[in-house]
Backbone bond lengths (Angstrom), bond angles and torsions (degrees), N, CA, C in turn:
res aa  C-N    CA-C-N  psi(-1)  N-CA   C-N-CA  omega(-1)  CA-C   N-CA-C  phi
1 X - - - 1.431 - - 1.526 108.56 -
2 X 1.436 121.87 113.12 0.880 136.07 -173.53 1.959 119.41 -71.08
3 X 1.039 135.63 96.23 1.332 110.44 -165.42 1.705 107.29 -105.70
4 X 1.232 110.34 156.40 1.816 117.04 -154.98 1.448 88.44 -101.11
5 X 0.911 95.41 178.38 1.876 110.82 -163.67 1.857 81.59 -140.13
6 X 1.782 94.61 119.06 1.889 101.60 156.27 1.101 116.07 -106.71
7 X 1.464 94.83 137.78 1.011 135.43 161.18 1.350 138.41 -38.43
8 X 1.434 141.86 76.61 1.391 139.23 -148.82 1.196 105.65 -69.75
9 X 1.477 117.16 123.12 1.498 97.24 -179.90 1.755 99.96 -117.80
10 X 1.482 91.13 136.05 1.698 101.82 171.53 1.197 112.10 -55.14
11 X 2.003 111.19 146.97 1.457 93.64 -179.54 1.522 89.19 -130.41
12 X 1.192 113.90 129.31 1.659 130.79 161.41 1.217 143.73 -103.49
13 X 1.200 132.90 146.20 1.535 120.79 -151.98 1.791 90.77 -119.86
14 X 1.385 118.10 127.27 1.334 148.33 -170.74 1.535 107.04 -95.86
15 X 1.922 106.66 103.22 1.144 95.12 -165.69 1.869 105.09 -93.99
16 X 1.324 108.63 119.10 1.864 114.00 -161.01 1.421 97.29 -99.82
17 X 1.569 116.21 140.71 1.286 136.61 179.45 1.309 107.05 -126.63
18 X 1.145 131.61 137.45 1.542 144.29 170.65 1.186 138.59 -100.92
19 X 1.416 119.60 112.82 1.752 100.16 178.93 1.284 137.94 -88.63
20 X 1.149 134.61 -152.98 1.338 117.48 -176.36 1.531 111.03 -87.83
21 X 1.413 116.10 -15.91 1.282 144.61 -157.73 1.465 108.72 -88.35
22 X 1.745 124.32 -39.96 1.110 144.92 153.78 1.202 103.52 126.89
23 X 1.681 125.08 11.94 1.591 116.81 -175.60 1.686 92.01 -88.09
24 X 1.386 93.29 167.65 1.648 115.54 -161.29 1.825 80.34 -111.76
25 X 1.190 78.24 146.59 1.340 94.96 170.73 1.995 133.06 -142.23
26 X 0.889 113.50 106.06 1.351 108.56 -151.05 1.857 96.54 -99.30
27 X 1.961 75.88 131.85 2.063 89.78 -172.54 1.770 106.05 -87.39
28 X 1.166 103.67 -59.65 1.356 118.96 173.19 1.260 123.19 -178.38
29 X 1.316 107.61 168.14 1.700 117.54 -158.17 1.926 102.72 -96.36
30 X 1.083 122.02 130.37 1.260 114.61 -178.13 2.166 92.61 -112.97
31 X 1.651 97.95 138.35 1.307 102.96 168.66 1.287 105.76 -69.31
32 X 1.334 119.20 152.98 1.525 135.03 154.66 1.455 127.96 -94.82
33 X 1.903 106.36 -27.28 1.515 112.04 179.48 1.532 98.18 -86.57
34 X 1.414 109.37 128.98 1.550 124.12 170.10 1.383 109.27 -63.75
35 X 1.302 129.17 134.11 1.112 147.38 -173.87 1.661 98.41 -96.40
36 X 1.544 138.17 156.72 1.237 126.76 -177.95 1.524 98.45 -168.02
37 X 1.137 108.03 117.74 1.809 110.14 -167.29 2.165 99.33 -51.51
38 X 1.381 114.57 130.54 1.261 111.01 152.75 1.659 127.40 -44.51
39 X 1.251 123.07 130.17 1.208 134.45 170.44 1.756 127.54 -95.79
40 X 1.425 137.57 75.12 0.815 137.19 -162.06 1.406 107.33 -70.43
41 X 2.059 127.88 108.38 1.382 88.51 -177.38 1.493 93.24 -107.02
42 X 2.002 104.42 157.67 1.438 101.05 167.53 1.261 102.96 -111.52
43 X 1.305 120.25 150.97 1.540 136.66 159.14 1.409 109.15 -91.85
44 X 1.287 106.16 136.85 1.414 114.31 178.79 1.673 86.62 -110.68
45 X 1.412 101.57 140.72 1.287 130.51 -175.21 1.423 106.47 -129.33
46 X 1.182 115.80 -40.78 1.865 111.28 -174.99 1.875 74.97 169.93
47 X 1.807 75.84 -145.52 1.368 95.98 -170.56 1.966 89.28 -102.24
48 X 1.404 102.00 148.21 1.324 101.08 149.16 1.338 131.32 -92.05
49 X 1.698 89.80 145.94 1.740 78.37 -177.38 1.557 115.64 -164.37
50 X 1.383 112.03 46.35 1.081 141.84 -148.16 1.524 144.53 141.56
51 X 1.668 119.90 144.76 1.449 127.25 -171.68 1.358 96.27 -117.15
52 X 1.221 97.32 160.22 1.880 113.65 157.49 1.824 95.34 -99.38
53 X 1.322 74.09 133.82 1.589 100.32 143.15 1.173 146.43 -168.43
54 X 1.235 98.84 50.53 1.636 109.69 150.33 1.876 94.42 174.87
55 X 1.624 106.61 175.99 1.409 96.71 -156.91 1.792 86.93 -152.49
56 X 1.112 118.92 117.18 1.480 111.04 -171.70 1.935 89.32 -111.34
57 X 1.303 114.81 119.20 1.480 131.36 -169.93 1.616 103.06 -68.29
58 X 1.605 115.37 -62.70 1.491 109.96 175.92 1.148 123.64 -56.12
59 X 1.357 150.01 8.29 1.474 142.51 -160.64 1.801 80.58 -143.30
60 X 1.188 148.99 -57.11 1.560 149.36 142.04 2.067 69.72 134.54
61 X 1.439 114.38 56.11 1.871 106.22 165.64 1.310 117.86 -122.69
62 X 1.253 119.45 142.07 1.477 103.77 -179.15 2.151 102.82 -124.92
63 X 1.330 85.33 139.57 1.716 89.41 170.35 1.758 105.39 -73.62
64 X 1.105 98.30 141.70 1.561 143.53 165.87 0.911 131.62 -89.36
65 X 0.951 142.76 116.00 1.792 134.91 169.35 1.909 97.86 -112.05
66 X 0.918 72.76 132.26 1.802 65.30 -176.77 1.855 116.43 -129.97
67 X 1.483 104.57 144.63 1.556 121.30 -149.03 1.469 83.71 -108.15
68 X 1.334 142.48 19.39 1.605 134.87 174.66 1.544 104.04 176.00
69 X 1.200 100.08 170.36 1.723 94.83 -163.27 1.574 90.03 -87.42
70 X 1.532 89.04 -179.25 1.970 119.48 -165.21 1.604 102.67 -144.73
71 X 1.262 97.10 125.12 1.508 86.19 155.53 1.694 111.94 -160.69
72 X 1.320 110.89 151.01 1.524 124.53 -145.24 1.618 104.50 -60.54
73 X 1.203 97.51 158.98 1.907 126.87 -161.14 1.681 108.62 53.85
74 X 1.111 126.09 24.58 1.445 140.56 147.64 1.814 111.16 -62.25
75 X 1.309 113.17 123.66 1.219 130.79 155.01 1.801 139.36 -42.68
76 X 0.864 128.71 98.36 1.669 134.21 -158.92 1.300 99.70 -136.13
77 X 1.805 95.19 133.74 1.365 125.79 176.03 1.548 114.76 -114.76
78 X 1.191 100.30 108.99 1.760 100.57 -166.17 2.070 108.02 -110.72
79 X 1.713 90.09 104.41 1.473 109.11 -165.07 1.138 137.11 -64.12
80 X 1.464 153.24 8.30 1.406 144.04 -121.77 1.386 110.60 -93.97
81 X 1.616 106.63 -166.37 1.192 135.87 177.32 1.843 107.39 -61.25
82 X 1.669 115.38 -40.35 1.667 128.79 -161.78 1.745 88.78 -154.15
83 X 1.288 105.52 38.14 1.749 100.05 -164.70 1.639 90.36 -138.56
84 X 1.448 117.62 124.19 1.507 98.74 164.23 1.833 82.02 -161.03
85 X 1.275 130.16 120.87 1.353 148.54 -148.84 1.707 115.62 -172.81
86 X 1.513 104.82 104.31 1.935 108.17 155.91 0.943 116.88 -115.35
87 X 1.231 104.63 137.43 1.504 111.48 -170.06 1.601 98.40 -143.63
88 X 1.453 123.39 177.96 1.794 130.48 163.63 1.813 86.14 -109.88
89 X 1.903 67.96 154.81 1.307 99.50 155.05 1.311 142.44 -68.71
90 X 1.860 120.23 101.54 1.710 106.40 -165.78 1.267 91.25 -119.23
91 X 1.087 138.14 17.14 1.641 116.12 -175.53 1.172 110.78 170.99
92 X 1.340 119.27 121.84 2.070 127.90 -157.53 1.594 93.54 -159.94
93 X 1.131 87.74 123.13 1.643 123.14 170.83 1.489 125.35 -127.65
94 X 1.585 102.36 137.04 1.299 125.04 177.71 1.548 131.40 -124.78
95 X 1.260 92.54 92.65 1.713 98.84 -147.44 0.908 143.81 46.58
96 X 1.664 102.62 59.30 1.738 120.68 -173.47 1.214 101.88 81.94
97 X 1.103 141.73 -16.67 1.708 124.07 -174.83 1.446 101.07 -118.25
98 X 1.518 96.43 116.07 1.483 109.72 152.96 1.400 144.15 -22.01
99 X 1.346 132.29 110.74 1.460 115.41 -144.96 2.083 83.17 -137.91
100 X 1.282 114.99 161.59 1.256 140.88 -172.49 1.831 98.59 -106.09
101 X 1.252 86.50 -64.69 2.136 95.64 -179.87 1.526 111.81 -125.56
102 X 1.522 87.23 142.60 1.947 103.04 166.85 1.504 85.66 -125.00
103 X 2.124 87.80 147.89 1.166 108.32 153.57 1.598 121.48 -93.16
104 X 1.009 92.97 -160.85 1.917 119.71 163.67 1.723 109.01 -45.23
105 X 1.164 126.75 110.71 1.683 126.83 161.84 1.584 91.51 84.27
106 X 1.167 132.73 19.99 1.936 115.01 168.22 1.634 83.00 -79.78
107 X 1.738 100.17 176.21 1.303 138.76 -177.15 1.436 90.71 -134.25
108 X 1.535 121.82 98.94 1.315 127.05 169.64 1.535 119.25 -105.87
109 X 1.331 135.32 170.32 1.487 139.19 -161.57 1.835 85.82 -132.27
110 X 1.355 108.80 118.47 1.668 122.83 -161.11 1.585 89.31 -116.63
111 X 1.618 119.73 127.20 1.685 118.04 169.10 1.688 89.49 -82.03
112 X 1.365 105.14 126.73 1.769 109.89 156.61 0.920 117.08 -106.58
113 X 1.651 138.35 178.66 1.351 152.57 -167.89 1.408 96.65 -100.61
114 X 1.425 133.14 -50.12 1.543 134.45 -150.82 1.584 97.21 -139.29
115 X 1.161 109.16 173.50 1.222 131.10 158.79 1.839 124.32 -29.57
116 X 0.964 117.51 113.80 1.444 121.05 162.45 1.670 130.69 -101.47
117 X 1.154 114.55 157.82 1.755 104.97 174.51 1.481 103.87 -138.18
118 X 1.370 97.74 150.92 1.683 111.09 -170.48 2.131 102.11 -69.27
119 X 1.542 96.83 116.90 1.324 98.86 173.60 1.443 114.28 116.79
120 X 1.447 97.73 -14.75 1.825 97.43 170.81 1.219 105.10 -76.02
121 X 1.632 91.52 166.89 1.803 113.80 -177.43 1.260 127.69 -84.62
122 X 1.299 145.20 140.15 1.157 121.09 -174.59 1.446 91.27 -131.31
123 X 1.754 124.14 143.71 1.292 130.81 -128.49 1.808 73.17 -143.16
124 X 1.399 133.63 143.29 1.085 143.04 104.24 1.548 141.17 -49.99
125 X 1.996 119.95 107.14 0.875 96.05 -169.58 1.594 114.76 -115.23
């Protein structure tokens, strides 16, 4: 089942003048939908410096990909959608082996306290 996508249609009010003659004459169109500058807000959380992606429940670890380095008893704010968690750093792994520091672009295995979801942020604070 195919479903259609509508179409918003602007609605404008046509301001009409008349002559004596009976032609219509059109002055101009005034919008009716209010226009309102976009507001981008950012939250500063820390620094970013890292995603989840992926979250293994029995071990309570979640993979990392990380956009700046890490290194252990460091502070982390882990952001989501149903996700809002700080915790330190006690324990980071890189393919089974215990590691002290990640840089830039590792895929690390993070011990968390709670629940994680694939796609939250993880904030340096």
């Amino acid at each position: 089942m195919a479903l259609k996508k509508k179409k918003k249609a602007k609605k404008t009010a046509k301001k009409v003048t008349r002559k004596k003659g009976g032609k219509k004459i059109k002055k101009n169109k005034v919008s009716l939908k209010k226009k309102f500058p976009v507001k981008k807000t950012t939250k500063t959380e820390g620094n970013l410096i890292g995603l989840v992606t992926h979250y293994f429940p029995h071990v309570q670890a979640a993979v990392i990909k990380l956009k700046g380095p890490l290194s252990m008893g460091e502070t982390l704010k882990i952001k989501g959608h149903t996700t809002d968690l700080t915790q330190t750093v006690t324990s980071m792994q890189i393919d089974r082996v215990n590691i002290s520091t990640a840089k830039k672009r590792d895929e690390i295995g993070l011990l968390v306290n709670s629940r994680v979801r694939q796609g939250d942020k993880v904030y340096k604070l």
